[in-house]
C-alpha positions as CSV (number, residue, x, y, z in Angstrom):
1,X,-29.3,7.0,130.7
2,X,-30.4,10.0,129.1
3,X,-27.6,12.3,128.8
4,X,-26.5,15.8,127.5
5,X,-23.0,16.9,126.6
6,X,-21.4,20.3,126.0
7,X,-18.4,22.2,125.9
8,X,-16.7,24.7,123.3
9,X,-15.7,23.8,119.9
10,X,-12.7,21.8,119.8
11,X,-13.4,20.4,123.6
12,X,-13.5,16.9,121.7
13,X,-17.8,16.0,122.4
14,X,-17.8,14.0,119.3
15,X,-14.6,12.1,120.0
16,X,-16.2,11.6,123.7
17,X,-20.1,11.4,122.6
18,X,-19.3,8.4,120.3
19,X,-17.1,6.8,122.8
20,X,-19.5,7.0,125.8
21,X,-22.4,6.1,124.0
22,X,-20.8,2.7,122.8
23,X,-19.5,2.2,126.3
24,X,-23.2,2.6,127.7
25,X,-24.9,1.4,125.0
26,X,-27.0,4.0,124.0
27,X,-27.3,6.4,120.5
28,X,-24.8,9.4,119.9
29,X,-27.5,11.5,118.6
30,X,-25.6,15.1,117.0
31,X,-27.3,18.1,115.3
32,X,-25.3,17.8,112.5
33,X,-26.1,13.7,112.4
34,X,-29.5,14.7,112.3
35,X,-29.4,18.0,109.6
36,X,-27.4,15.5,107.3
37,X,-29.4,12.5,107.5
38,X,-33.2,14.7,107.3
39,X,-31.2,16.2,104.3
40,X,-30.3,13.2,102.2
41,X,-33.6,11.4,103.0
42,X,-35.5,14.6,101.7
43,X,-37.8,14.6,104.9
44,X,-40.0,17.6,105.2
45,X,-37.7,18.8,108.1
46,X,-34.5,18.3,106.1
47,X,-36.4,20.7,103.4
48,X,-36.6,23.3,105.7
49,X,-33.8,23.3,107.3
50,X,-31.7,23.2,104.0
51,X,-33.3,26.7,102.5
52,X,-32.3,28.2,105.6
53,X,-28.8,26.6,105.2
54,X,-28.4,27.1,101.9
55,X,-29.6,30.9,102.5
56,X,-26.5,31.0,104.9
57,X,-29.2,31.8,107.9
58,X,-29.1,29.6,111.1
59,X,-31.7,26.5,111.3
60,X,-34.8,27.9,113.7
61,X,-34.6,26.5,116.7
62,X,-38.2,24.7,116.0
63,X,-36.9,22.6,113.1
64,X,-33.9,21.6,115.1
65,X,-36.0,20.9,118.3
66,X,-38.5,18.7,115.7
67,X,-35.5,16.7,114.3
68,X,-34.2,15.8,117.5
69,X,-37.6,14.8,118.6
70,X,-38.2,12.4,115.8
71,X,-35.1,10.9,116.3
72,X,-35.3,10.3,120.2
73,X,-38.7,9.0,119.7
74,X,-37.0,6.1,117.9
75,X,-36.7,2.2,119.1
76,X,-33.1,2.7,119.8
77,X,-33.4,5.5,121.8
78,X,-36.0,4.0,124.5
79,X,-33.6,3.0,127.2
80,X,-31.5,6.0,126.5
81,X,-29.6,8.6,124.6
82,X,-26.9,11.3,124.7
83,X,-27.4,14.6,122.8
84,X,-24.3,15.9,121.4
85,X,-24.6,19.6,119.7
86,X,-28.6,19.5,121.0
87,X,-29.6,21.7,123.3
88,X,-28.0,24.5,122.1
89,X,-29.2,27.5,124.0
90,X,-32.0,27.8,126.7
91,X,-35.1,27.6,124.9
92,X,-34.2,24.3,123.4
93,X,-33.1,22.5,126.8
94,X,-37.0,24.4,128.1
95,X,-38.5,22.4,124.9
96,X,-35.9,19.4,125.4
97,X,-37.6,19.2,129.2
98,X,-41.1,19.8,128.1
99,X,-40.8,17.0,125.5
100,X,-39.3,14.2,128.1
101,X,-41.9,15.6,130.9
102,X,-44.6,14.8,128.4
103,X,-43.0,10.8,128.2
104,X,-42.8,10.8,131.7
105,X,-38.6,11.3,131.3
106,X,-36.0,13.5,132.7
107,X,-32.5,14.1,131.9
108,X,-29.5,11.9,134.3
109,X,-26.9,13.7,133.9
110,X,-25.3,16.9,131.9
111,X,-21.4,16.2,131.2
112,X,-20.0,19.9,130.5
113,X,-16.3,18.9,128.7
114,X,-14.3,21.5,129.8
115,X,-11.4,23.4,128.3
116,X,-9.4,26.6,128.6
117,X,-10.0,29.3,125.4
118,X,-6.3,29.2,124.4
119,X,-6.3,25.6,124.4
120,X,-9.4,25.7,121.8
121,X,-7.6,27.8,119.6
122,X,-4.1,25.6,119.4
123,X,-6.4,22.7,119.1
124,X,-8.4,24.1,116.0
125,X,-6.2,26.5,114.4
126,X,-3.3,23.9,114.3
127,X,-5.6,21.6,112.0
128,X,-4.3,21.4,108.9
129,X,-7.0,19.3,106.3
130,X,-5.7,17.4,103.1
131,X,-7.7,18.7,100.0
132,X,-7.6,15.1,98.0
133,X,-9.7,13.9,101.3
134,X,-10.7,15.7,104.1
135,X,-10.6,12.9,107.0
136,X,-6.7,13.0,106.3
137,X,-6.3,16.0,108.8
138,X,-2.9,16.3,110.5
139,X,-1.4,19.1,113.4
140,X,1.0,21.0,113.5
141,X,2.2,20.5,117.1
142,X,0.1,16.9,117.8
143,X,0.1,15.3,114.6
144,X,2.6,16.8,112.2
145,X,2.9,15.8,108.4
146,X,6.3,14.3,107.5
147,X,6.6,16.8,104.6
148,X,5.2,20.6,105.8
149,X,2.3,21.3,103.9
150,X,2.0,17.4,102.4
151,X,-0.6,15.3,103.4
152,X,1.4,11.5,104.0
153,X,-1.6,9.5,103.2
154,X,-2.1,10.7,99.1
155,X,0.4,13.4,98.8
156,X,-2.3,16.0,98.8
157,X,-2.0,19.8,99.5
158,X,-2.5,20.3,103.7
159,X,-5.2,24.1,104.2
160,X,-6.5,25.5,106.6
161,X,-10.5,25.4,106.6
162,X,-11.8,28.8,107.1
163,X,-14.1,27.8,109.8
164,X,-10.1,27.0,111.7
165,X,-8.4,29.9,111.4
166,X,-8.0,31.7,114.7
167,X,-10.3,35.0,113.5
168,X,-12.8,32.0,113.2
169,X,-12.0,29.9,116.2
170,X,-12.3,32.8,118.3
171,X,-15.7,34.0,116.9
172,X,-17.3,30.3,117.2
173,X,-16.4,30.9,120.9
174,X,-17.9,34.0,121.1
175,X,-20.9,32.4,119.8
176,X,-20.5,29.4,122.0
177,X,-20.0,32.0,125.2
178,X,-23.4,34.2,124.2
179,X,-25.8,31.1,123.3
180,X,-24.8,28.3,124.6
181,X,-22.9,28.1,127.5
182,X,-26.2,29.5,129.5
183,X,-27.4,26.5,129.2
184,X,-24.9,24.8,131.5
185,X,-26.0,27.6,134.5
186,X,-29.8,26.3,133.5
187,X,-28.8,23.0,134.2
188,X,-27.1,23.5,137.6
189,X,-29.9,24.7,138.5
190,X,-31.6,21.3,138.4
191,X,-28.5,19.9,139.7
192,X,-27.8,17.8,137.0
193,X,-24.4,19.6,135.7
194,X,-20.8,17.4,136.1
195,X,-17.9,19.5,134.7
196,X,-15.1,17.1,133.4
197,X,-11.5,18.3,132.7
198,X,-11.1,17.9,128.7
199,X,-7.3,17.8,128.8
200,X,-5.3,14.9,128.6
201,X,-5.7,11.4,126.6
202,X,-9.2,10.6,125.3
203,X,-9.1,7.5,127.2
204,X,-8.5,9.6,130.8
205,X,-11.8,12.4,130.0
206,X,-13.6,9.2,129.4
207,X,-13.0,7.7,132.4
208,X,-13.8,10.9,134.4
209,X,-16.9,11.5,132.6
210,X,-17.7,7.8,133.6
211,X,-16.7,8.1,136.9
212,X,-19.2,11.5,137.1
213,X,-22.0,9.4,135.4
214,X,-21.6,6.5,138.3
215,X,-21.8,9.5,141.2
């Protein structure tokens, strides 16, 4: 299956991309996967796209739309894939189709993972980040340190990231609103858009994004 997922930041697509493409056996292919791995590997692409990065300027969507191009053109990716962070306004889901028309593909389904605003903003302004290691992240209402402040793993100082502040939160959904949530109208068009409730257990969104992908 080939297979597109949105939704707003903190709807949870990477917690659900990885899951469903292990469940269908296909690869979890992400932007950032893809800027980080063209990065360390010093492709040509990765070159590019870093000197914009590192100018603080967004990526063009033509180096973006070359990465993921490369990457579904892989072995792996033959019986399938599902695109996580990729299309991510309209012209790259008109360059997405125009590269799978060219292989005689078409998208199966697009799973939009959807949440209410306020609900984005508890999710990712609660976060609270250990500075000693940055995959010990904690929550202040879901997964609360045992010490305020104290990370229980190593002891380390809990932060906010900047990018999770709610000033922050709130602009990446105005972003998210403006460029990509088009998209989703673009692909309704082609009837290919299931919308799937993003609150609850992980294990329940999976199963209704699974039960929208049988339909």
């Amino acid at each position: 299956m080939r297979i597109v997922l949105v939704g707003p930041p903190g709807a949870g697509k990477g917690t659900q991309a990885t899951v469903l493409a292990k469940t269908l056996s296909i690869p979890h292919i992400s932007t950032g996967d893809l800027f980080r791995a063209n990065i360390s590997q010093g492709t040509e692409l990765g070159r590019r796209a870093k000197a914009f990065m590192d100018a603080g300027d967004l990526v063009p969507d033509e180096v973006t739309i070359s990465m993921a191009k490369d990457r579904m053109e892989q072995a792996d990716a033959a019986g399938g894939f599902l695109l996580d962070g990729f299309p991510r306004n309209v012209s790259q889901a008109e360059a997405l189709d125009v590269m799978l028309k060219a292989e005689g593909m078409s998208l199966d389904a697009v799973l939009d993972l959807e949440v209410e605003e306020d609900e984005v903003v508890k999710r990712l302004a609660g976060r609270r980040t250990c500075r000693n290691d940055s995959s010990h992240i904690f929550h202040v209402a879901y997964r609360p340190p045992k010490v305020e402040g104290v990370c229980d793993i190593d002891g380390g100082e809990l932060y906010v990231r900047e990018d999770q502040t709610e000033d922050a939160v709130r602009n990446r959904l105005d972003v998210y609103h403006t460029q990509t949530e088009p998209i989703i109208d673009y692909y309704k068009a082609q009837g290919l858009v299931s919308t799937i409730p993003a609150l609850g257990e992980v294990k329940d969104v999976t199963q209704r994004a699974m039960d929208a992908l049988k339909k």
